[in-house]
Biopython code that builds the backbone (N, CA, C, O; Angstrom):
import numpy as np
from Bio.PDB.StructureBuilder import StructureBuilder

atoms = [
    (1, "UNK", "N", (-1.294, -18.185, -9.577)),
    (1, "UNK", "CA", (-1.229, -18.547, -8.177)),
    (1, "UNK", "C", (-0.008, -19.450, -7.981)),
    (1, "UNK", "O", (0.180, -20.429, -8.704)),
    (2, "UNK", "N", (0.655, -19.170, -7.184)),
    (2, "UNK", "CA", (1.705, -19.860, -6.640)),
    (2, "UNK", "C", (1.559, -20.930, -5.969)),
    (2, "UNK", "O", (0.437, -21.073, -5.482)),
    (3, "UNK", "N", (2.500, -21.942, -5.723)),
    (3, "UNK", "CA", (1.601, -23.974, -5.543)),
    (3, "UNK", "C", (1.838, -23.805, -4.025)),
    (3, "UNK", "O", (1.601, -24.885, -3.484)),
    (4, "UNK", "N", (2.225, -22.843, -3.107)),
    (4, "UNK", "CA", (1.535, -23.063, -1.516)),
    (4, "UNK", "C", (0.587, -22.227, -1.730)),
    (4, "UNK", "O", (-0.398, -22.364, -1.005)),
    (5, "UNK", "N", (0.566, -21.371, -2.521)),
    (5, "UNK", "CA", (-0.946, -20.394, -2.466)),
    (5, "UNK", "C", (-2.099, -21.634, -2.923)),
    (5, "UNK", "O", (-3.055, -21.625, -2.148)),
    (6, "UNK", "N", (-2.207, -22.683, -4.004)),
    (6, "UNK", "CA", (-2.910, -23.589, -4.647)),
    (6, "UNK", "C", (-2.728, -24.535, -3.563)),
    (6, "UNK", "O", (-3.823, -24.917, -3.150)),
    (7, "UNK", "N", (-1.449, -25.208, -2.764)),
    (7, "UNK", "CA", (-1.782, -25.817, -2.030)),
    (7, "UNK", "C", (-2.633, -25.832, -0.429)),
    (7, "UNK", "O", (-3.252, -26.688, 0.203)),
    (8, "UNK", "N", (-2.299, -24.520, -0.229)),
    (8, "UNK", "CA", (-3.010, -24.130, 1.127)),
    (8, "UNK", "C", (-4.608, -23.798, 0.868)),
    (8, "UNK", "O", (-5.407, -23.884, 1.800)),
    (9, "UNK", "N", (-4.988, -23.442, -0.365)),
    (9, "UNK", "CA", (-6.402, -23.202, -0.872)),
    (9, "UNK", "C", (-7.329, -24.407, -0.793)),
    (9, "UNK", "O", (-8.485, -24.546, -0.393)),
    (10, "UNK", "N", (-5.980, -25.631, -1.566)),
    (10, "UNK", "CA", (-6.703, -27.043, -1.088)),
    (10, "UNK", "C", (-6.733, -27.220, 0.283)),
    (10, "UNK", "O", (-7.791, -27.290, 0.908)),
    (11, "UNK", "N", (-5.867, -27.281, 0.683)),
    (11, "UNK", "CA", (-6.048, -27.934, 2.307)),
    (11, "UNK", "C", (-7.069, -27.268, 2.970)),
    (11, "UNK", "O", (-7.635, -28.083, 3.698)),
    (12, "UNK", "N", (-7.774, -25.705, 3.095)),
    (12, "UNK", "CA", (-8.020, -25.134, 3.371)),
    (12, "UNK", "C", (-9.703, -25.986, 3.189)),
    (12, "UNK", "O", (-10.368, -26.287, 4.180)),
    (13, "UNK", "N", (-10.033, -26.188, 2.158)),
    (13, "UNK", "CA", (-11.267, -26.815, 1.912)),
    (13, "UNK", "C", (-11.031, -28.271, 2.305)),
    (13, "UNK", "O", (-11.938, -29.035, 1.974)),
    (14, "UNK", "N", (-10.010, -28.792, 2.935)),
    (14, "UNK", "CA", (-10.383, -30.441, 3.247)),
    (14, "UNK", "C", (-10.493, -30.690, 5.025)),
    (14, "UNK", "O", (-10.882, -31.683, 5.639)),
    (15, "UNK", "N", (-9.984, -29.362, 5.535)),
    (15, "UNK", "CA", (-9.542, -29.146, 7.059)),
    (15, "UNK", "C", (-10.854, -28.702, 7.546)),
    (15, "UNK", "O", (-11.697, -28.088, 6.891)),
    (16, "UNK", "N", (-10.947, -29.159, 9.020)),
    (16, "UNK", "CA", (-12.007, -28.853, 9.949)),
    (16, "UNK", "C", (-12.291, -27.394, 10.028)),
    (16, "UNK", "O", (-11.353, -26.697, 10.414)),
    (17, "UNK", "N", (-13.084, -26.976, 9.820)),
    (17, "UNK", "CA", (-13.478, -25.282, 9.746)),
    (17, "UNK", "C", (-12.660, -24.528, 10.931)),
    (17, "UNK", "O", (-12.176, -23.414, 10.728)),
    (18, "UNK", "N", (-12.555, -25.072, 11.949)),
    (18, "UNK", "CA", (-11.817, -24.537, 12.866)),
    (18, "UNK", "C", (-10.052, -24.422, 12.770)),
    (18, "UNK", "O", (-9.226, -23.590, 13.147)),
    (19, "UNK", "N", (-10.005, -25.492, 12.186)),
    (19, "UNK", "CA", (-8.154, -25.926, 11.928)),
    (19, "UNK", "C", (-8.279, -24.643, 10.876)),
    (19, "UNK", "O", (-7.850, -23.572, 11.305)),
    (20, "UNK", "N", (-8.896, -24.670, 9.377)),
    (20, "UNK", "CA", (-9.352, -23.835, 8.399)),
    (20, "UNK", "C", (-9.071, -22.035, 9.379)),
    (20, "UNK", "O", (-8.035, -21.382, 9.258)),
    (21, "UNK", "N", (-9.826, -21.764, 9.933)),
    (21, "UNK", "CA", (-9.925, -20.775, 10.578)),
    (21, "UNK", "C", (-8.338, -20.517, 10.999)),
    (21, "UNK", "O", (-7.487, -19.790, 10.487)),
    (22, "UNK", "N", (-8.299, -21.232, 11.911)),
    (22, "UNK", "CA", (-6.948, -21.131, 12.390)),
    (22, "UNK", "C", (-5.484, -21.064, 11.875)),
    (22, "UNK", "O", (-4.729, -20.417, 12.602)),
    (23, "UNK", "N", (-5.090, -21.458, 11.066)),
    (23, "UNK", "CA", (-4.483, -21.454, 9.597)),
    (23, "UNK", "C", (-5.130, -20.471, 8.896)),
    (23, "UNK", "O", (-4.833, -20.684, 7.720)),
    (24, "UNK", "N", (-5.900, -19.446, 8.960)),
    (24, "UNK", "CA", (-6.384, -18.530, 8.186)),
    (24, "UNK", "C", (-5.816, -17.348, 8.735)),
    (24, "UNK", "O", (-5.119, -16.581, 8.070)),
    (25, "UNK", "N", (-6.153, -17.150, 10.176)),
    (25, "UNK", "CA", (-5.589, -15.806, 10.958)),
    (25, "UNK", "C", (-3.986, -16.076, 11.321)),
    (25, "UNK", "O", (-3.319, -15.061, 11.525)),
    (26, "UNK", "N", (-3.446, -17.116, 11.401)),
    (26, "UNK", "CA", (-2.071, -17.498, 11.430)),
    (26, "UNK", "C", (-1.543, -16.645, 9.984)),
    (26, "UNK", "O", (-0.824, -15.646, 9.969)),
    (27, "UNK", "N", (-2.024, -17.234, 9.016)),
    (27, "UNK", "CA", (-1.484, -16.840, 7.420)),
    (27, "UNK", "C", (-1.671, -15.130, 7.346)),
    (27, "UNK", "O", (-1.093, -14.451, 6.498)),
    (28, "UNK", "N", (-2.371, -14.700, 8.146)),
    (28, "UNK", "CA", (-3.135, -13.442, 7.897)),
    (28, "UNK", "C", (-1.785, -12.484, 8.527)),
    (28, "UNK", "O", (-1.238, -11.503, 8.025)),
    (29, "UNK", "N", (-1.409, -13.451, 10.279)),
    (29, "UNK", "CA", (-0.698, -12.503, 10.859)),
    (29, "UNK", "C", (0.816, -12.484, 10.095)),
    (29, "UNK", "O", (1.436, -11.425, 10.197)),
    (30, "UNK", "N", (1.311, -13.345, 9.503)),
    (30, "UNK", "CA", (2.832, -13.904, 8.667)),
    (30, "UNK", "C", (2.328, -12.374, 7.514)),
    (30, "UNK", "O", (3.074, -11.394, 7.502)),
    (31, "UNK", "N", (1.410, -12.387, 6.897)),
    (31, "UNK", "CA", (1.637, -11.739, 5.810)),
    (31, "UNK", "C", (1.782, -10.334, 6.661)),
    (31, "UNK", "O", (2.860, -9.773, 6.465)),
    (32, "UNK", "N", (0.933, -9.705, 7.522)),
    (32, "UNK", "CA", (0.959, -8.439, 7.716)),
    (32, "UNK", "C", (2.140, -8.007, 8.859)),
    (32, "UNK", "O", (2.263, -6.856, 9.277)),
    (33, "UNK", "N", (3.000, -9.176, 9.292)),
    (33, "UNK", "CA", (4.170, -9.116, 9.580)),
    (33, "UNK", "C", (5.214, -8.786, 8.629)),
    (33, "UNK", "O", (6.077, -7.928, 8.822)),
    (34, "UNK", "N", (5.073, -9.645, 7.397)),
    (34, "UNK", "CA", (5.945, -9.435, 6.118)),
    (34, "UNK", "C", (5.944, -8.077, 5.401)),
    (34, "UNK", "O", (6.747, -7.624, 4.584)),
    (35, "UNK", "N", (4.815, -7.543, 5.931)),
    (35, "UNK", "CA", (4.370, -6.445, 5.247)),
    (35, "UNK", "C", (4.743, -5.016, 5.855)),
    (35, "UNK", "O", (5.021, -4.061, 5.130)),
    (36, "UNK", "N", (4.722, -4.943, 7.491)),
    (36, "UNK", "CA", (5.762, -4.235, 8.292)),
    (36, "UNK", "C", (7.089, -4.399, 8.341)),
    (36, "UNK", "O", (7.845, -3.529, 8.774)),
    (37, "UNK", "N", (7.458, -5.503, 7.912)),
    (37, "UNK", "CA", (9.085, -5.613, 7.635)),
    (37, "UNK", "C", (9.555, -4.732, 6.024)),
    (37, "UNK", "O", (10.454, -3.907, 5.861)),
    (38, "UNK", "N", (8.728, -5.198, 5.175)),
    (38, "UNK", "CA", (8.960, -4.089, 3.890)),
    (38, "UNK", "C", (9.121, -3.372, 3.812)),
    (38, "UNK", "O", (10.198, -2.990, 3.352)),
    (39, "UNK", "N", (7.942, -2.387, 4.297)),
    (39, "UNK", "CA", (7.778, -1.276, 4.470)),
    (39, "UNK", "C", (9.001, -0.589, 5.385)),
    (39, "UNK", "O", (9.299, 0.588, 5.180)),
    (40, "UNK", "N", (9.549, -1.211, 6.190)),
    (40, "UNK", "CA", (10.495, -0.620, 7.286)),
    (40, "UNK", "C", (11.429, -0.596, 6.524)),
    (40, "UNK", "O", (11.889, 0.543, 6.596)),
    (41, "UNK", "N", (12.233, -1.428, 5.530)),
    (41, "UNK", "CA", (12.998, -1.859, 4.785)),
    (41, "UNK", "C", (12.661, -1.096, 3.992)),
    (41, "UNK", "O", (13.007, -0.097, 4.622)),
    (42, "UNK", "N", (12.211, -0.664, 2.994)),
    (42, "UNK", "CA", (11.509, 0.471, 2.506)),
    (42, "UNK", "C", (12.211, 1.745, 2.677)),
    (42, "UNK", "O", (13.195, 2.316, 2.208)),
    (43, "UNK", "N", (11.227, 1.965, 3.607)),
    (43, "UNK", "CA", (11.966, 3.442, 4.369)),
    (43, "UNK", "C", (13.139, 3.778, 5.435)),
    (43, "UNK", "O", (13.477, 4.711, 6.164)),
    (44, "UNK", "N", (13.573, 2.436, 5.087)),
    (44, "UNK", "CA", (15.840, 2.459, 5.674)),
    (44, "UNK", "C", (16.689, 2.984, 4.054)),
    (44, "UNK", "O", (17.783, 3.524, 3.890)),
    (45, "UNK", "N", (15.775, 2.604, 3.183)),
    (45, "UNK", "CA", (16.673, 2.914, 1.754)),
    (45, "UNK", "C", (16.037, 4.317, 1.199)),
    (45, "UNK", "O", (16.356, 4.609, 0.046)),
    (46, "UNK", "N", (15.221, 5.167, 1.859)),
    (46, "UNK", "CA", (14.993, 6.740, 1.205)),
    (46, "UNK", "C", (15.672, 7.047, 1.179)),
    (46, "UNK", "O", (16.599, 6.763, 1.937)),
    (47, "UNK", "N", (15.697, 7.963, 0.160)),
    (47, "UNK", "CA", (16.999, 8.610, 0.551)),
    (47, "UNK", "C", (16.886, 9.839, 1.777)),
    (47, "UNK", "O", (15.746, 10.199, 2.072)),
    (48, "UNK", "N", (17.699, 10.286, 2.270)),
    (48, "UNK", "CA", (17.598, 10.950, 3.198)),
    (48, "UNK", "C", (18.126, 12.586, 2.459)),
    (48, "UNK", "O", (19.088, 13.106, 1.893)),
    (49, "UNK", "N", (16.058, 13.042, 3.179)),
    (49, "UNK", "CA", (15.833, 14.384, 2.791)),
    (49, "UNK", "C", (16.123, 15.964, 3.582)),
    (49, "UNK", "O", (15.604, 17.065, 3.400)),
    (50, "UNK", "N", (17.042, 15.555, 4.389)),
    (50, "UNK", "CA", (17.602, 16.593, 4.979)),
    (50, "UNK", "C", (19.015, 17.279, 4.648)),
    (50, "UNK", "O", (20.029, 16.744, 4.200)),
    (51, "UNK", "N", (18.778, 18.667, 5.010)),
    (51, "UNK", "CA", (19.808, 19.568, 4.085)),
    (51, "UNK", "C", (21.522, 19.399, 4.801)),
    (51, "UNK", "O", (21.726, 19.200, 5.999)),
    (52, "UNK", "N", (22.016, 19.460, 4.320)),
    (52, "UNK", "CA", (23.317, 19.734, 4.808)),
    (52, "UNK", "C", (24.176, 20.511, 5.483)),
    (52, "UNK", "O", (25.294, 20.453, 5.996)),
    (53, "UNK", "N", (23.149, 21.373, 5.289)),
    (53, "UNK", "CA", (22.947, 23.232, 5.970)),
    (53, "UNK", "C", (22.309, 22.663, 7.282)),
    (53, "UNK", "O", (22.536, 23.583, 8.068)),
    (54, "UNK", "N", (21.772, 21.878, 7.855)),
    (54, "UNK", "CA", (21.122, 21.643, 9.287)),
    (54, "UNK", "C", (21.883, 20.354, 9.705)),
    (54, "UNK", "O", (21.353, 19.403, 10.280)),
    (55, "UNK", "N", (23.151, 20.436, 9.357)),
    (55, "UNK", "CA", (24.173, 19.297, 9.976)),
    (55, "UNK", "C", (25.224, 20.403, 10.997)),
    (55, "UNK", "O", (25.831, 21.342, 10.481)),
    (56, "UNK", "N", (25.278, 20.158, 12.159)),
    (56, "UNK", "CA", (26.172, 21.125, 12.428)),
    (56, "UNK", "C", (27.589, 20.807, 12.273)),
    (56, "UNK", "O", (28.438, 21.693, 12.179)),
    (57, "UNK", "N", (27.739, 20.115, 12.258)),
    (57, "UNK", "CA", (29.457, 19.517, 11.661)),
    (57, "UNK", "C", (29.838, 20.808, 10.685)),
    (57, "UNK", "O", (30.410, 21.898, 10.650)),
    (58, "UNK", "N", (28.924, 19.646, 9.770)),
    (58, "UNK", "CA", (29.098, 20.497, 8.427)),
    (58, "UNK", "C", (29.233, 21.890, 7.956)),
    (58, "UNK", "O", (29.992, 22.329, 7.093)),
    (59, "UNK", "N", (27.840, 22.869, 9.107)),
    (59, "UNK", "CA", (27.646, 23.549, 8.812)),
    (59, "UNK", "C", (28.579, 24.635, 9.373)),
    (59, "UNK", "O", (28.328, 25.818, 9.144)),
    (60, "UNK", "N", (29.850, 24.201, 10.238)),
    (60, "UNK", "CA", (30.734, 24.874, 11.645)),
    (60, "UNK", "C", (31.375, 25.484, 10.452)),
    (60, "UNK", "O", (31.743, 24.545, 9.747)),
    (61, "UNK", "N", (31.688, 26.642, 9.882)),
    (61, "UNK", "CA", (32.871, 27.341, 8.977)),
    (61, "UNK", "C", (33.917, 28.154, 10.258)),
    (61, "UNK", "O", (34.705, 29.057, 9.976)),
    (62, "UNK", "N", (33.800, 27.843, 11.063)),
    (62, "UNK", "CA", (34.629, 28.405, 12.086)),
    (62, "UNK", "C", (36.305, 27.685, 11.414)),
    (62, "UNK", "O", (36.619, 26.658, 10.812)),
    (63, "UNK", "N", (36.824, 28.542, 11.783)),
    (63, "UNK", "CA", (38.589, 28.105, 11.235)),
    (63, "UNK", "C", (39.654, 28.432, 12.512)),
    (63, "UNK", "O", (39.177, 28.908, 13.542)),
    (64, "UNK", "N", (41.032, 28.178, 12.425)),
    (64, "UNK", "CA", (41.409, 28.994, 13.621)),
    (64, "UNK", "C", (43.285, 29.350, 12.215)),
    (64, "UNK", "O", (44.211, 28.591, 11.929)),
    (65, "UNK", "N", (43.011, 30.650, 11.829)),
    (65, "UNK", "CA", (44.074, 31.198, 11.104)),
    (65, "UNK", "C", (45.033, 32.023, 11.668)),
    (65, "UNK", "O", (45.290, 33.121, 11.176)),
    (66, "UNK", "N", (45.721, 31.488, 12.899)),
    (66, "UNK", "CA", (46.740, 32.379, 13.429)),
    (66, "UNK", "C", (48.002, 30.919, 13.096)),
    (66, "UNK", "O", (47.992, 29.868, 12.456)),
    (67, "UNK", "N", (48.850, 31.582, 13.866)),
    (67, "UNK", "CA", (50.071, 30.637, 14.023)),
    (67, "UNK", "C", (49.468, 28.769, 14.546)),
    (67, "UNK", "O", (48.437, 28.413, 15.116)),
    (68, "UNK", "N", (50.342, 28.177, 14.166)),
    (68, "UNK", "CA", (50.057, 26.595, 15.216)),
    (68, "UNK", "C", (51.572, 25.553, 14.807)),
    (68, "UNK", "O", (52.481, 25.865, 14.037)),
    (69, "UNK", "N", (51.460, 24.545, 15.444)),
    (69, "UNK", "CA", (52.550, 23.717, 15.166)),
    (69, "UNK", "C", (52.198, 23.046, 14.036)),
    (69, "UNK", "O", (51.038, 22.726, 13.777)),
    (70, "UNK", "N", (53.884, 22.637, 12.814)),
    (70, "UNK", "CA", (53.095, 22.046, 11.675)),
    (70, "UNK", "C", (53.058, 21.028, 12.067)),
    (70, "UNK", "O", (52.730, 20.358, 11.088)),
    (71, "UNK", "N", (53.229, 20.091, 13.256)),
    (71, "UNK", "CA", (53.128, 18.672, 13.353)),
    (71, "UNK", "C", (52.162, 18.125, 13.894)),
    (71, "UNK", "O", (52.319, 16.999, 14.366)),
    (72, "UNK", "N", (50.503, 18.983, 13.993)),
    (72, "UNK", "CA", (49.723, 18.811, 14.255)),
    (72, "UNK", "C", (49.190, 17.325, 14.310)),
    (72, "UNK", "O", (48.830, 16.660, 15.281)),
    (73, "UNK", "N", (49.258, 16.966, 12.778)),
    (73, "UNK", "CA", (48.388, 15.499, 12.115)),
    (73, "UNK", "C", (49.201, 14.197, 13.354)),
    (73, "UNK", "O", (48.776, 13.297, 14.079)),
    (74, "UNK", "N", (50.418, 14.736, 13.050)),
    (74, "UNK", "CA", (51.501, 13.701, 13.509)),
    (74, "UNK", "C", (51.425, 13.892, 15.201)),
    (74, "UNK", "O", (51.390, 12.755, 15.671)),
    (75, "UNK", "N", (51.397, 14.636, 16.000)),
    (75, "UNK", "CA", (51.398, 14.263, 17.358)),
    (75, "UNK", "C", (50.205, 15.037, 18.017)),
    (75, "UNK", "O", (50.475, 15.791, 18.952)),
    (76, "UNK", "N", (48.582, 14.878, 17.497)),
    (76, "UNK", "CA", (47.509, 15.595, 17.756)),
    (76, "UNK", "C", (47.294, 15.363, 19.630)),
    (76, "UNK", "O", (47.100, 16.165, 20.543)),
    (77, "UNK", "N", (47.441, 13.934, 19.581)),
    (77, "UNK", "CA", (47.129, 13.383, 20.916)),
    (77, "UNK", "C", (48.170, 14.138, 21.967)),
    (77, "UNK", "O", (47.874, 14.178, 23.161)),
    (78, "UNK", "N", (49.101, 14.591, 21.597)),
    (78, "UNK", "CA", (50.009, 14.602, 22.604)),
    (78, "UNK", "C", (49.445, 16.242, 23.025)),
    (78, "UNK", "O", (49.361, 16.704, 24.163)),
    (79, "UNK", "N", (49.085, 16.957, 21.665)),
    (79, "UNK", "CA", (47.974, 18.394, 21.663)),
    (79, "UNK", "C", (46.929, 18.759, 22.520)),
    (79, "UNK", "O", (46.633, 19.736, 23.207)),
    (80, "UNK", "N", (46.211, 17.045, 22.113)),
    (80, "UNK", "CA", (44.667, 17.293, 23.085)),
    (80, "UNK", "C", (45.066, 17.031, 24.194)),
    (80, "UNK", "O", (44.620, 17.802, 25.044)),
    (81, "UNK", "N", (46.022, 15.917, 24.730)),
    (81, "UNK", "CA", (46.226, 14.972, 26.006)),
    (81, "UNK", "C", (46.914, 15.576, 26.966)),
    (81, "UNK", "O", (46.440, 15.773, 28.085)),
    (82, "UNK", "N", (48.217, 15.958, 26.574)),
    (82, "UNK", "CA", (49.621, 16.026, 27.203)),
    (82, "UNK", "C", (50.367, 14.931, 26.991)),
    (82, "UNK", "O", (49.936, 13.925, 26.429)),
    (83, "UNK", "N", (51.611, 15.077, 27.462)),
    (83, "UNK", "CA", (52.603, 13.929, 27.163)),
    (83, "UNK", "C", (52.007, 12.634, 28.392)),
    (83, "UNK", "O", (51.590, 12.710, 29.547)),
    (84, "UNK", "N", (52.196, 11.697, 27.597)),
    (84, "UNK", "CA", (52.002, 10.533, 28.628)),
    (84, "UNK", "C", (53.132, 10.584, 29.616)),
    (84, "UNK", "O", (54.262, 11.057, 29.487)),
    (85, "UNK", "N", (52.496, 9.919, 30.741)),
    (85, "UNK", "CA", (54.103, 10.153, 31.962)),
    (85, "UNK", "C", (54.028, 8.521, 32.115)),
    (85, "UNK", "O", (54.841, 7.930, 32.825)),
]
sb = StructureBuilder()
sb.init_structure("model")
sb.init_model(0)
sb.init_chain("A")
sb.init_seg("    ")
for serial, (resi, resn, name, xyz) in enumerate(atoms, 1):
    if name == "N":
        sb.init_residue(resn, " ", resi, " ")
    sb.init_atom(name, np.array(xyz, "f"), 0.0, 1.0, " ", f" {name:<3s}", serial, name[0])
structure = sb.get_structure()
């Protein structure tokens, strides 16, 4: 047992049954708070079980293999946008 687990066990028997009580469902709600935080924490680190095949990014094999400009990388914006005026 850990010395707030030993110390709250004492206090627990020297406190008014009601204080006792009260400090009981307090301690009760901290732990099963702590205990939804884990668990959530928990299941943020699964790994993630979905295929790669149901990403559509991923899954786009569309290409475009005709002619294009090679300076694509280098002036894309001016591609998607037009020239700024």
């Amino acid at each position: 047992m850990t010395a707030i687990a030993r110390t709250l066990d004492d206090k627990l028997k020297l406190w008014r049954p009601e204080t006792a009580s009260r400090v009981e469902k307090l301690v009760s709600e901290i732990i099963e708070l702590a205990d939804q935080e884990a668990k959530q924490a928990t299941s943020a680190l699964a790994p993630d079980t979905r295929s790669r095949r149901d990403d559509a990014f991923l899954a786009d094999k569309a290409f475009f293999s005709g002619p294009g400009p090679t300076d694509c990388a280098l002036n894309h914006d001016k591609y998607l946008y037009g020239d700024a005026e």
